[in-house]
C-alpha positions as CSV (number, residue, x, y, z in Angstrom):
1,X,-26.7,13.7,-2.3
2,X,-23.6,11.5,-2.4
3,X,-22.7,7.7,-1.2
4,X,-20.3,7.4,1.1
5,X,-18.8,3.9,3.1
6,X,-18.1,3.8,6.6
7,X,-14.7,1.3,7.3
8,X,-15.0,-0.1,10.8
9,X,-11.3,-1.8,12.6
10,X,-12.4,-2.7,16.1
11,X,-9.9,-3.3,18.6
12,X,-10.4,-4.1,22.3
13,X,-10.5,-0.8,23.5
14,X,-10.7,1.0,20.3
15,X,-12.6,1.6,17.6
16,X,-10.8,2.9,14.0
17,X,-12.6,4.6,11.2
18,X,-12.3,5.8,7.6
19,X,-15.2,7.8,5.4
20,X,-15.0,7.3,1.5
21,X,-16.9,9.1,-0.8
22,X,-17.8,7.2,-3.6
23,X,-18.2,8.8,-6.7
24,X,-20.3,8.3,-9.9
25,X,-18.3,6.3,-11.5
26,X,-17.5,4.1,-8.5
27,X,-14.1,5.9,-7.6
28,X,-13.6,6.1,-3.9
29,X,-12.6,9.3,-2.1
30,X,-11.2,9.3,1.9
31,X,-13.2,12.1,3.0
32,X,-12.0,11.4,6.9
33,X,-9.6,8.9,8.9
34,X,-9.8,8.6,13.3
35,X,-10.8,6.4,16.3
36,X,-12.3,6.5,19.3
37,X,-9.2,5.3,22.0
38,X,-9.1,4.3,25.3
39,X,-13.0,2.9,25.3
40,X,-13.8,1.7,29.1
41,X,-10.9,3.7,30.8
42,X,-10.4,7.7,28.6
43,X,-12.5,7.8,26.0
44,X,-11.1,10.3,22.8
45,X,-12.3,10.8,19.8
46,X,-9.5,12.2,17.2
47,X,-10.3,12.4,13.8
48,X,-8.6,14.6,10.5
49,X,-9.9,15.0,7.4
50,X,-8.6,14.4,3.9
51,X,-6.7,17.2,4.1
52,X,-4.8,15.7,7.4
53,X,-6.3,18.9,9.1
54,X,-7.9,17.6,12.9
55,X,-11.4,17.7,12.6
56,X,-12.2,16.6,16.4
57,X,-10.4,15.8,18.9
58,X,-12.8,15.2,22.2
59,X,-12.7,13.4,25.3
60,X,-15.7,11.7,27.4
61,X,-16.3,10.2,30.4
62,X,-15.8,6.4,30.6
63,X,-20.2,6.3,31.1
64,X,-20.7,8.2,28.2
65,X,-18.3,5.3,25.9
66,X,-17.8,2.5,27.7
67,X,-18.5,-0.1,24.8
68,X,-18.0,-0.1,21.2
69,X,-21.8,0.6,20.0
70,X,-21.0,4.1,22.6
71,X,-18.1,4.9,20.6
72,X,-20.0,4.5,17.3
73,X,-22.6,6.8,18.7
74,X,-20.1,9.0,18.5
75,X,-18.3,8.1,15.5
76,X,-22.1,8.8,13.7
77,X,-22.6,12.0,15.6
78,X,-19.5,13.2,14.4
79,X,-19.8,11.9,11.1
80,X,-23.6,14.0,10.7
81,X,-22.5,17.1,11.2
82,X,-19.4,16.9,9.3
83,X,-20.9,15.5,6.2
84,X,-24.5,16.0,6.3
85,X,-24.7,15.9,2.7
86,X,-23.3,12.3,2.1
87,X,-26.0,9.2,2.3
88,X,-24.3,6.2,4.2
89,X,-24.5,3.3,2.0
90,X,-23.1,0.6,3.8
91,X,-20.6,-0.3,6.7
92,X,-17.1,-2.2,5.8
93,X,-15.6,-4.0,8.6
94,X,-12.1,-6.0,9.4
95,X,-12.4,-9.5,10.6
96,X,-9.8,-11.5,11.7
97,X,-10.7,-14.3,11.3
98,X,-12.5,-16.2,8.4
99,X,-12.1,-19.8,9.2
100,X,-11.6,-22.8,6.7
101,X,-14.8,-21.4,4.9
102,X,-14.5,-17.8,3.6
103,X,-11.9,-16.8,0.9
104,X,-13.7,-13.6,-0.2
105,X,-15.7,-10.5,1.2
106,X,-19.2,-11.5,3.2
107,X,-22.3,-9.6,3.1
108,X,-23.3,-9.8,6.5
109,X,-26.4,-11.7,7.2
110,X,-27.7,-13.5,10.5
111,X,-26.4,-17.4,9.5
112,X,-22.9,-15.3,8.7
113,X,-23.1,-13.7,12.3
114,X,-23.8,-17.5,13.5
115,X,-21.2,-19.1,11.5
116,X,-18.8,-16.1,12.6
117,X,-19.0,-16.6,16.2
118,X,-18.0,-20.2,15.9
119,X,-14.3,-18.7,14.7
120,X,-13.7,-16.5,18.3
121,X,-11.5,-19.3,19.8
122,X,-9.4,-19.3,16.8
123,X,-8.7,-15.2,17.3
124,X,-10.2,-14.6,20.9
125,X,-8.9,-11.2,21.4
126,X,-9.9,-10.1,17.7
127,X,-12.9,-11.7,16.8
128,X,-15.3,-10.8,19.7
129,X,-14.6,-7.0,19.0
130,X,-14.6,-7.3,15.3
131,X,-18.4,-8.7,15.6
132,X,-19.5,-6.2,18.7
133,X,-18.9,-3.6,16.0
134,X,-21.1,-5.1,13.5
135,X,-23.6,-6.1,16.4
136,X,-23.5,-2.2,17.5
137,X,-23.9,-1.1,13.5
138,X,-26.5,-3.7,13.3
139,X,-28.6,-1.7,16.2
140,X,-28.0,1.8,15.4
141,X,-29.1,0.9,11.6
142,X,-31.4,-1.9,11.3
143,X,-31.3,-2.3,7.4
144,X,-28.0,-0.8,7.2
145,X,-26.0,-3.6,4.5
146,X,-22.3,-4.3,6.0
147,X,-19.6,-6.4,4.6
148,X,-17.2,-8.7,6.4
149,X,-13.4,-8.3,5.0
150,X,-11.2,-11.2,6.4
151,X,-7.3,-10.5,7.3
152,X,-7.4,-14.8,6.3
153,X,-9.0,-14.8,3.3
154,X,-5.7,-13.9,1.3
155,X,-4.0,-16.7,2.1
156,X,-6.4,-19.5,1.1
157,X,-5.0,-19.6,-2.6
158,X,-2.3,-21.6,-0.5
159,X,-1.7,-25.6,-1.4
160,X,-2.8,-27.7,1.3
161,X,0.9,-28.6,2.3
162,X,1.6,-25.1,3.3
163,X,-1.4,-25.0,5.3
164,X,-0.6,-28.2,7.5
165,X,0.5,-28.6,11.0
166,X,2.1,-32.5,11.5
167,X,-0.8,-33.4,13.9
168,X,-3.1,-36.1,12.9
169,X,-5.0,-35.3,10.1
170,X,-8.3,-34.9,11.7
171,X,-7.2,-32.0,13.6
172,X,-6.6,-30.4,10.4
173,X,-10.4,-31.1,9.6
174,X,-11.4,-29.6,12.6
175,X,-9.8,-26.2,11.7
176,X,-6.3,-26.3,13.0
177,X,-4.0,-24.8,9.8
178,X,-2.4,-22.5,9.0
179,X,-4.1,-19.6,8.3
180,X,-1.7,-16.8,8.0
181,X,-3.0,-12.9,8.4
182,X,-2.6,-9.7,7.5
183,X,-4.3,-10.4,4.2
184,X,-6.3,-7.0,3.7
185,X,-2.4,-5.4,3.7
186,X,-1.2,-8.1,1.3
187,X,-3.8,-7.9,-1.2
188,X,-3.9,-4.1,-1.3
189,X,0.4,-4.2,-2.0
190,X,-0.7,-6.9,-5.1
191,X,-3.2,-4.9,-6.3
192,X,-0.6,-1.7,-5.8
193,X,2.4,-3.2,-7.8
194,X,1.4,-3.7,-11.4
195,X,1.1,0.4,-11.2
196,X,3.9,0.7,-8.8
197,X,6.6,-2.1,-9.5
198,X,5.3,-4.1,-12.9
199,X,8.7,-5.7,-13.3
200,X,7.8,-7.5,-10.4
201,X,4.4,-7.5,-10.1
202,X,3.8,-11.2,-11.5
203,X,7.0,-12.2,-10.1
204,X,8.5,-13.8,-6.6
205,X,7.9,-11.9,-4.1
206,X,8.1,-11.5,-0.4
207,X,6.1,-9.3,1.2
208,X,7.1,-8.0,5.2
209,X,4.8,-6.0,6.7
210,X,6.3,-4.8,9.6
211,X,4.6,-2.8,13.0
212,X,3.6,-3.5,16.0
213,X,1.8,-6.8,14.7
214,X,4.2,-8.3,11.7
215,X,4.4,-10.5,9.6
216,X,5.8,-11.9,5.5
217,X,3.9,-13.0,3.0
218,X,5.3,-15.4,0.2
219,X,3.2,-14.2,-3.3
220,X,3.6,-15.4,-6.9
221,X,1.8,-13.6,-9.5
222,X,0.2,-11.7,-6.5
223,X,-1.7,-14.8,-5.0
224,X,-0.5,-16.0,-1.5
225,X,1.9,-19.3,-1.8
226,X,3.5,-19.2,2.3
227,X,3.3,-16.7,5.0
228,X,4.8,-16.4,8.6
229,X,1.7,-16.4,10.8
230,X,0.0,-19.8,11.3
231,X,-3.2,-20.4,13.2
232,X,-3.1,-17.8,15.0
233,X,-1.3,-14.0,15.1
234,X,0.6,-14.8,17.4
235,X,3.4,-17.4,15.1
236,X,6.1,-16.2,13.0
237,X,8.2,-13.1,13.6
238,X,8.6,-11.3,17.0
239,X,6.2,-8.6,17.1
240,X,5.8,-5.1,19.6
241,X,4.2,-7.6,22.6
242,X,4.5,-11.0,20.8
243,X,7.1,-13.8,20.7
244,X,6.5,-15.2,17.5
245,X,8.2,-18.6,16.3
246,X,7.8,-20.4,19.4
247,X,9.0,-24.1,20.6
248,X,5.5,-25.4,21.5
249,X,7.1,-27.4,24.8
250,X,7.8,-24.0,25.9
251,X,4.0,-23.6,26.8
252,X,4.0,-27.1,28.4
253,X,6.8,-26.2,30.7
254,X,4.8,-23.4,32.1
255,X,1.8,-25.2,32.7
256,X,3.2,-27.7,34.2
257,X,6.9,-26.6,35.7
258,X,6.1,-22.8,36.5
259,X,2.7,-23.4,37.5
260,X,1.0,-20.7,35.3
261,X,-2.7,-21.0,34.4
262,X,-3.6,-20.7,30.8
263,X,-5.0,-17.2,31.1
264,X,-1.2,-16.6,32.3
265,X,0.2,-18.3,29.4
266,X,-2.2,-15.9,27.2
267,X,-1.0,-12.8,28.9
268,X,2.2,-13.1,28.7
269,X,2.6,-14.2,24.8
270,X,-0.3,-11.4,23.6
271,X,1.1,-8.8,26.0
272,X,4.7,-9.3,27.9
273,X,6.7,-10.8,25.1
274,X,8.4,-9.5,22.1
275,X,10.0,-6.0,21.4
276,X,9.0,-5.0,25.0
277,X,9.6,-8.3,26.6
278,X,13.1,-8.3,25.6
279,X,13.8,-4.9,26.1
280,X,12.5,-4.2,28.9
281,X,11.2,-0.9,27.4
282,X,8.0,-0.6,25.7
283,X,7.1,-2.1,22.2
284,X,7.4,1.0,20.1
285,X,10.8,0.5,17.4
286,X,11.6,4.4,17.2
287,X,11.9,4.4,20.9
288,X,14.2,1.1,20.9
289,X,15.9,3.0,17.8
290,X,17.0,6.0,20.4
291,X,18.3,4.1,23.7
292,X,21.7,3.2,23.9
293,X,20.2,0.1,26.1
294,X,21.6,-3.4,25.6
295,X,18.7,-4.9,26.1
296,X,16.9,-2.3,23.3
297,X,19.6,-3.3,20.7
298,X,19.5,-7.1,21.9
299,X,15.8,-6.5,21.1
300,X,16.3,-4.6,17.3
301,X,18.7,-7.5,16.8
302,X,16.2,-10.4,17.8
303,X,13.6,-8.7,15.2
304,X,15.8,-8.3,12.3
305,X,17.3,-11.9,12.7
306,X,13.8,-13.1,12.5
307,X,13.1,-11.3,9.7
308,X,16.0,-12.3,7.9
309,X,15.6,-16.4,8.6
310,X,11.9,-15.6,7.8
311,X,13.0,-14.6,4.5
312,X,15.2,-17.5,3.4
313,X,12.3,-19.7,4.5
314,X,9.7,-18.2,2.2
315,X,12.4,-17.7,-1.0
316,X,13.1,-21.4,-0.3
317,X,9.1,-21.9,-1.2
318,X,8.8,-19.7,-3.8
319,X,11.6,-21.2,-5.2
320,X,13.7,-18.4,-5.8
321,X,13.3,-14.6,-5.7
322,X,12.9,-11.3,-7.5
323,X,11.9,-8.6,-5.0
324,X,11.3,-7.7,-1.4
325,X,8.5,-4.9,-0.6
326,X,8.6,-3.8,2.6
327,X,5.2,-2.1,4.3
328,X,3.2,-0.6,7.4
329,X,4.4,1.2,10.4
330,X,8.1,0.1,10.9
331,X,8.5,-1.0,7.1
332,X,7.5,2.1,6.0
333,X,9.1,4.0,8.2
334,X,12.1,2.4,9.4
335,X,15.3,3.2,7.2
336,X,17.4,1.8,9.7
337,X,15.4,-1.5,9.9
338,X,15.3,-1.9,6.3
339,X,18.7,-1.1,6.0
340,X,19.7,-4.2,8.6
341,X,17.3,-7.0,6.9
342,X,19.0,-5.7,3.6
343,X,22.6,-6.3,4.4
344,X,21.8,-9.7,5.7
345,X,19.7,-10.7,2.4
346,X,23.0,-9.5,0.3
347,X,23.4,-13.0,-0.1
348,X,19.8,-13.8,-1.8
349,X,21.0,-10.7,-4.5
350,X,20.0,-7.4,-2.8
351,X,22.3,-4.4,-3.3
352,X,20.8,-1.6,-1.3
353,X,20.9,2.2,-2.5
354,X,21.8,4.0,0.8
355,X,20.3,7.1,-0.5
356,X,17.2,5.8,-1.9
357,X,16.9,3.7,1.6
358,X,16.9,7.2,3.3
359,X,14.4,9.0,1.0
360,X,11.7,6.0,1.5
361,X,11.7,4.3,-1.8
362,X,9.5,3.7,-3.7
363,X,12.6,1.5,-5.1
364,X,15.2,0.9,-2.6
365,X,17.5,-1.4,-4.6
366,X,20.7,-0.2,-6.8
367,X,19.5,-0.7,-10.9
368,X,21.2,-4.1,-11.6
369,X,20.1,-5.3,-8.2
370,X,19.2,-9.2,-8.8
371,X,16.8,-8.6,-6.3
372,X,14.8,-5.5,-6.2
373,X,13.9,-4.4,-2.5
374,X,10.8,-1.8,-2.2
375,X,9.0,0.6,-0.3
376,X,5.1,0.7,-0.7
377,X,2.3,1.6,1.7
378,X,-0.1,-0.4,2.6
379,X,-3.5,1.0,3.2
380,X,-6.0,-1.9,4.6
381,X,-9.1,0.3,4.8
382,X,-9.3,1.4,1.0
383,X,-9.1,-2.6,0.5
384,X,-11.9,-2.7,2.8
385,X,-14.1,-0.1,0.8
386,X,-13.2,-1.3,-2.1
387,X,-14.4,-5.1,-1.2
388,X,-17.6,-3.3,0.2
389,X,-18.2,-1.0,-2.5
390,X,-17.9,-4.0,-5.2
391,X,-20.4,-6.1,-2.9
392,X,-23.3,-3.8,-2.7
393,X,-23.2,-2.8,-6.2
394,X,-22.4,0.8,-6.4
């Protein structure tokens, strides 16, 4: 009987999984990848296996999975007749947020619950779901081990000075930084390029991982030295339903001048701003990509224009640069995008290869480029095993 990991990404009304085998000699497998959508309103369950072939797709009544510990009801039902041979081992979860404390992987235990729920205001519509699917683990499977893999941990090889606000210094004592995110995606791309990219791997390089949440990541021999996103995921580039960058006395003039509560305030910067905000349309770039809107190009143009002052910012702190990778959803997929951040970085040395562009990289850079430009996906829940696997010693 084999060892396999269960990788957990809980979101507020979903709940994302990936199955790894994990062989004799430690190598890890995906065996399946899905998520249970639409918890509390249309539950589905959709799930393929390593083969990309659909191994479920079902639908329940919003009784039957209302919460997250319902969903992973399923998740384990699923998971028992599929791959009745495999012996669960241990449960991998994403966590937002870390907090001024943890720079590494966490084996769960009941202080680390404690100390984790003391981080919710600093991510309040991650954490609580992040730790309800621990919680919902934790009652299903008593003695089950599970690992916490922070999105902030990354970024704490920064210098103090980068992770300063200019507030009075005890604020930064009490936990307001700059903590930056995205770090699961980050350190899976270092770990990826000495195979990938060597000639660049120990170099200066910005990393923009672009989707529906986005964000860059400033790394020098592959540890974090700057990054977009600040104390919370909502700073830095424009995102699907986010603003990004944002003048702080904006949020005072609509407490005080529009009149809107601070629940308001939270809607509208989580879930009315951004790509949809400004177009009008939705938040997904291929549909922004096919309207011949105004608003839909003002939008693309808003997001590559962040993306490019973003850039100068963080080869200003790296003091110079060799290479650009892009990754996730639109990075990865996006030609067009990457083709528009490109010609506006021609000036920091990158001479894009049209054709290369097209076909997805890996390099997407002309030979002679002074500065290489990339292609490389990102996969967050491998990291996630792969911290989880080294952590409970198999």
């Amino acid at each position: 009987m084999g060892n396999a990991l269960l990788v957990l990404n809980a979101g507020s009304s979903s709940l994302k999984f990936s199955v790894f085998d994990v062989g004799v000699s430690g190598a890890l497998r995906a065996m399946a990848v899905g998520q249970v959508e639409g918890l509390g309103t249309a539950p589905r369950l959709r799930a393929k296996g390593a083969d990309g072939v659909v191994i479920a797709d079902e639908r329940s009544t919003t009784s039957d999975v209302a919460n997250h510990a319902q969903a992973l009801q399923k998740i384990a039902t699923l998971l028992g007749s599929r791959f009745a041979g495999q012996e669960l081992a241990g449960v991998g979860h994403r966590v937002v947020h870390g907090g001024p404390d943890y720079s590494a992987p966490l084996l769960i235990t009941p202080p680390a619950m404690e100390k984790l729920d003391t981080f919710m205001p600093l991510a309040p519509l991650h954490q609580p779901h992040n730790l309800a699917a621990i919680r919902a683990v934790q009652q299903a499977r008593p003695g089950l081990p599970q690992v916490a893999c922070f999105d902030t941990a990354f970024h704490r090889t920064q210098d103090e000075v980068a992770q300063l606000y200019g507030l009075p210094y005890e604020y930064y004592e009490r936990g307001i930084r700059r903590y930056g995110f995205h770090g699961l995606s980050y350190e899976y791309i270092a770990a990826t390029l000495p195979d990938i990219a060597p000639e660049i791997a120990t170099g200066r390089v910005v990393v923009a991982h672009l989707g529906s949440g986005a964000s860059m990541c400033a790394m020098h021999n592959g540890r974090s030295v700057g990054s977009s996103m600040g104390f919370t995921a909502l700073d830095g580039l424009m995102m699907g339903t986010r603003p990004g960058n944002l003048d702080p006395g904006i949020i005072l003039y609509l407490l005080q001048q529009e009149g809107m509560s601070a629940r308001d305030v939270e809607d509208l910067l989580y879930k009315r701003s951004g790509l949809l905000g400004l177009s009008g349309i939705g938040n997904d770039m291929r549909v922004l990509q096919e309207s011949d809107s105004p608003r839909a190009r003002l939008a693309i143009a808003h997001f590559v224009y962040r993306i490019s002052r973003e850039l100068g910012g963080l080869a200003a702190v790296l003091g110079g640069l060799d290479a650009v990778v892009f990754t996730a959803g639109i990075g990865e997929n996006s030609a067009f995008i990457r083709r528009l951040v490109c010609e506006q970085a021609i000036w920091l040395g990158i001479d894009l290869d049209p054709a290369a562009n097209e076909r997805g990289g890996p390099r997407i850079s002309r030979i002679g480029s002074r500065v290489s430009a990339w292609v490389v996906p990102t996969n967050e829940e491998l990291m996630i095993a792969r911290h989880t696997r080294q952590l409970l010693g198999l």
